[in-house]
N, C-alpha and C positions, 0 to 999 in steps of 0.2 A: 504493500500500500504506500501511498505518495506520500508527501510531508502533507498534514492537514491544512487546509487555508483558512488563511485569517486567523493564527495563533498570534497569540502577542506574552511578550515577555513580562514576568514581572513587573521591572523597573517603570513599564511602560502604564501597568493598573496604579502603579504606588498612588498617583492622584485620584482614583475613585476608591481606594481602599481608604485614604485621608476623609475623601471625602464621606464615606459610609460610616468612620468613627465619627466624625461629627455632627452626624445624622442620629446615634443611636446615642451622642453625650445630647443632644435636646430634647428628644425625645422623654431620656431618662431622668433629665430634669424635671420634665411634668409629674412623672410619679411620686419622685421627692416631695413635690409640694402638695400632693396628696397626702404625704402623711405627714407634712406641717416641718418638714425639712427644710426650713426656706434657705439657710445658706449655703448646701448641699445644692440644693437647686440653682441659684443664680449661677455659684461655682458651675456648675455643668454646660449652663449656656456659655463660658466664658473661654471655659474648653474647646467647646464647638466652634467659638472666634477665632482661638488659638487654629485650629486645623482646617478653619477655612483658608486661613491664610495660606496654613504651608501647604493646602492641597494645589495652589493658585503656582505658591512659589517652583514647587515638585514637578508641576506641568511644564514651567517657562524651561526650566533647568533640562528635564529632560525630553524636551518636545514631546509629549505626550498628549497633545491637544486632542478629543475627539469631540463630534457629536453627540454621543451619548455621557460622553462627561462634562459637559457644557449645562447639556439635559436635566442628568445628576446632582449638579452643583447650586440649579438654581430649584430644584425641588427641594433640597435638600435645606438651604437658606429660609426657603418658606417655613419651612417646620422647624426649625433652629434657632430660626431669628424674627420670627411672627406668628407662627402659632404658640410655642413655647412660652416666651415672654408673655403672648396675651395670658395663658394663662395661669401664668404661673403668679401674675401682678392680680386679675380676678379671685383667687383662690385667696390670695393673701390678705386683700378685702373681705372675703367672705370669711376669713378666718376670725376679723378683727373686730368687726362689726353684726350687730343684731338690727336686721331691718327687713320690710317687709318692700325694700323699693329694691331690692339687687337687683332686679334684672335691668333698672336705668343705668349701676354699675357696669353689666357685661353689653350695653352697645359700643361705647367709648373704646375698651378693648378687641372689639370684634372692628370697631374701623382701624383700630393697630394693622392688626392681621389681614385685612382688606387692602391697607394702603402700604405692605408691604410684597403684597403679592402685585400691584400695581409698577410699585417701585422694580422689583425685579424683571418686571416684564419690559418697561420700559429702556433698563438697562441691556437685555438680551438685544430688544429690534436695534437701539442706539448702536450696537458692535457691527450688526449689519452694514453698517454706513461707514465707509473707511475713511470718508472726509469728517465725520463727525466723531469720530472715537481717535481721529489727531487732533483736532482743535481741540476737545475736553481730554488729553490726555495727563496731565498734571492735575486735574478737578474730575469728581463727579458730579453729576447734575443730581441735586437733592443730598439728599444723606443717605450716606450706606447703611445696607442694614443689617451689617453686623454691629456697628456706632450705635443705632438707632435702638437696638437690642440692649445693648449695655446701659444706654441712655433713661430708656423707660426703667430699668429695672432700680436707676441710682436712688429713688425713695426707699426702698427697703434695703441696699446698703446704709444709707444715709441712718436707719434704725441699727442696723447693724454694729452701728459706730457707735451709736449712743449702746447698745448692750454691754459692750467691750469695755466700758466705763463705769457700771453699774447703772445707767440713769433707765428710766424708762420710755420705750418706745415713743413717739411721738408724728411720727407722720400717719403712719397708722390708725391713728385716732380720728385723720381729717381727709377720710377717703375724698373727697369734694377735690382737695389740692392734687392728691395724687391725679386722679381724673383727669383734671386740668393736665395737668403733665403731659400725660398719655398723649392726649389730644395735639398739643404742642409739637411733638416730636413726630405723631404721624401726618399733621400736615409739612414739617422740614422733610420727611422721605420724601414725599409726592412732590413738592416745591423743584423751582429749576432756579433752585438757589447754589452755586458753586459750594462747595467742599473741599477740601485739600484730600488729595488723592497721596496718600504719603509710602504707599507701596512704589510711586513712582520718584522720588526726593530721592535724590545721592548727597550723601553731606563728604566734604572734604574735609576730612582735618589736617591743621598743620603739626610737623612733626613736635616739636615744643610744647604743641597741648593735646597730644597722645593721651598722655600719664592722668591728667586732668580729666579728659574723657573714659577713662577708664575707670580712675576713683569714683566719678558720680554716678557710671554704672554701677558699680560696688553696693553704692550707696544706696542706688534705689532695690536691687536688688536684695540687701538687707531691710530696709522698708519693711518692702515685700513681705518676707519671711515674717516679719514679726506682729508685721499693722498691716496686711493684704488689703483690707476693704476702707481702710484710712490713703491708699496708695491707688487704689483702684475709682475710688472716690473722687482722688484727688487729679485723677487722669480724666473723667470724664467733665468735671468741670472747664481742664483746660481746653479740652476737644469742645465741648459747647462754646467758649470765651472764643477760641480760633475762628471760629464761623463768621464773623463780623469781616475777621482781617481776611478770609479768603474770596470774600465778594467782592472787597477792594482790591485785593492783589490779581484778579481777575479780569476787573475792570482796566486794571492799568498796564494787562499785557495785551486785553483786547483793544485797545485804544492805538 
């Protein structure tokens, strides 16, 4: 018998096998927050960030591009990064609160998940277009939505923060702000508000401040390890504050 057609090597799946762990880390996150796991849970959508990325990087690296992992990646994003989130932010309300109005809670999250699957869709036809995917290659148009993911979920870090202290909860308490939230972030996906695209950013450094870039890696790094949702917190804050300067720095390269 011949050599079979259309085998492919390993190296060549690594980007749908990334991609398939970070399918079944959001997935898994919802279960979490079924049994009132909530930081188990965010943790897992955060994962799922993490391996969207390197499934993205794994593909450029080892030209692995196909259509059915293009397919993959953005089925996968919907469930990872808009269904999960919605409900995993839902549940945490319904955890928090005794009211007989929830189901006004779960529209607000169901247009998350709505206008994330929006957002993906629009980014797949935008690639389409070769003249359009070089003009927005340093930006995306709206907000990504693994950001957008991270973004909604920062009220229940923001509680997280305050547990890690003793203090109690407190956003939780005013489901209304959360909501507000929500809403906020899924009109910036849908929006054709630039973004900084930072998988596209090369930073040079100069040799003399190596050492320096390396200690404040160190630094956050150890963060990390000790204050995760004080560092992770403090990450999405700066990504929301950027958004300003990437409309401008947009404007002034399209000018």
């Amino acid at each position: 018998m011949g050599k079979q057609a259309g085998s492919l090597s390993l190296p060549k799946l690594l980007p749908n096998i990334f991609t398939t762990i970070g399918l079944c880390s959001g997935l898994t996150g919802i279960w979490f927050a079924l049994e009132d796991k909530w930081e188990t849970a965010v943790f897992l959508i955060l994962i799922a960030a993490c391996f969207d990325m390197i499934d993205g990087l794994s593909a450029r690296l080892l030209k692995a591009f196909s259509p059915f992992g293009a397919e993959l990646d953005s089925l996968a994003d919907t469930i990872s990064f808009g269904v999960a989130p919605a409900l995993i932010t839902y549940l945490w309300i319904r955890s928090s609160i005794e009211s007989d109005q929830l189901y006004w809670y779960w529209i607000p999250v169901l247009f998350f998940a709505a206008c994330n699957a929006f957002r993906l869709a629009r980014f797949n036809v935008m690639h389409l277009d070769e003249d359009e995917t070089k003009s927005t290659k340093s930006y995306f148009v709206g907000m990504p939505a693994p950001a957008a993911a991270g973004l909604v979920l920062m009220p229940l870090g923001f509680d997280f923060i305050l547990a890690r202290f003793g203090q109690d909860p407190l956003l939780s308490n005013y489901p209304n702000w959360i909501i507000g939230w929500v809403i906020i972030v899924s009109l910036l996906m849908i929006s054709r508000i630039p973004t900084f695209s930072f998988r596209n950013v090369r930073f040079n450094v100069a040799r003399n401040r190596a050492l320096i870039v390396l200690l404040a890696v160190l630094l956050s790094v150890a963060v990390f390890m000790k204050e995760k949702w004080i560092f992770l917190f403090s990450l999405g804050v700066l990504y929301f504050l950027s958004i300003p300067f990437s409309y401008w720095t947009h404007r002034k390269d399209s000018s």
